[in-house]
Each structure stands twice: as structure tokens, then as C-alpha cells.
C-alpha atoms as one frame of an Amber mdcrd trajectory, in Angstrom:
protein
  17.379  -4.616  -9.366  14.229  -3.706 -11.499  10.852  -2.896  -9.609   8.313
  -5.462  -8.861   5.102  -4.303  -9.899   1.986  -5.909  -8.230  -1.758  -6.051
  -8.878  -4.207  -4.829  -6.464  -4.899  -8.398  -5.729  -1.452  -9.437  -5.261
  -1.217  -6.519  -2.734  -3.911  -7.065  -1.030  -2.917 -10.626  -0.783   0.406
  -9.508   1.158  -1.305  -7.127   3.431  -4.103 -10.278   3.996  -6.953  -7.452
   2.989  -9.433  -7.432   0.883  -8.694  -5.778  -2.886 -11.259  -2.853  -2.088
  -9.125  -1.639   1.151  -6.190  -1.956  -1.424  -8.123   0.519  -3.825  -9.611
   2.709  -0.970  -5.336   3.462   0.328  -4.646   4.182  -3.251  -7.743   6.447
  -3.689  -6.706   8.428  -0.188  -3.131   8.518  -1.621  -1.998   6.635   1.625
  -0.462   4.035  -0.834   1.198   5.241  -3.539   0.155   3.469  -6.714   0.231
   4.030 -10.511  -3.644   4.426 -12.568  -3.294   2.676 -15.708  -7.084   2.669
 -16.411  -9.603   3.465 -14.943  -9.753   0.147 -13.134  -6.139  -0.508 -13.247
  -3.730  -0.007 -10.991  -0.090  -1.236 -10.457   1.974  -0.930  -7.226   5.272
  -1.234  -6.723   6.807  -3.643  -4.334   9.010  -1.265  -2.581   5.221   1.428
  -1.920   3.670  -1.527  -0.719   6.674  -2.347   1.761   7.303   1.245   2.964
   3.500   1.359   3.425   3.257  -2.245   5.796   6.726  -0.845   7.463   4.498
   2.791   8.297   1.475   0.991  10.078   4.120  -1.551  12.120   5.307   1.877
  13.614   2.040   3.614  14.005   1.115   0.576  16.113   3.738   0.698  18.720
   3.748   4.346  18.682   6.870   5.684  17.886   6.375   6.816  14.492   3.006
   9.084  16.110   3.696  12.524  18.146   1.937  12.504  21.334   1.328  14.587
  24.279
């Protein structure tokens, strides 16, 4: 199946964030992405799902070491 590319907007628009916290992951390298300009990213469907499925397991801890 070919990738799904998506716009900052249209990823932002799945995570139900703003397009700036889309920018700031992709600028921290927390979301992978692809810089086609300077003001131009794309991001693939399958980033943007590993990156949702990442935070669902930070939340209920088991994906974070603890003491």
C-alpha cells in the first residue's frame, strides 16, 4: 500500500492540536517528518500513528522506566 503523506494541518487535525505543536514535534525530532521548504513539511501517516500510539503508552505508564 503506498504512504499517505499529510500536511501539518491535516496532522494536527488528527492529533486535535494546533499546527504550531505539529511543527514544534517535528523541530524536536519527536515526530519524524520530511522538510520540503523551508515552510513545508510532509508527514507520513504511518510517523504520525507510531507517534499518537507512543504518547497512549507514556500515559498509562508502561512504555516509561520507573523506580
Amino acid at each position: 500500500m503506498p504512504t499517505k503523506w499529510l500536511t501539518v494541518e491535516q496532522a494536527a487535525e488528527q492529533l486535535n492540536a494546533s499546527a504550531r505543536f505539529v511543527r514544534d514535534k517535528l523541530h524536536t525530532g519527536e515526530l519524524p517528518g520530511y522538510k520540503l521548504s523551508p515552510k513545508l513539511w510532509r508527514i507520513s501517516q504511518e510517523d504520525l500513528d507510531r507517534f499518537i500510539q507512543s504518547k497512549i503508552a507514556g500515559k498509562d505508564g508502561t512504555s516509561k522506566g520507573g523506580a
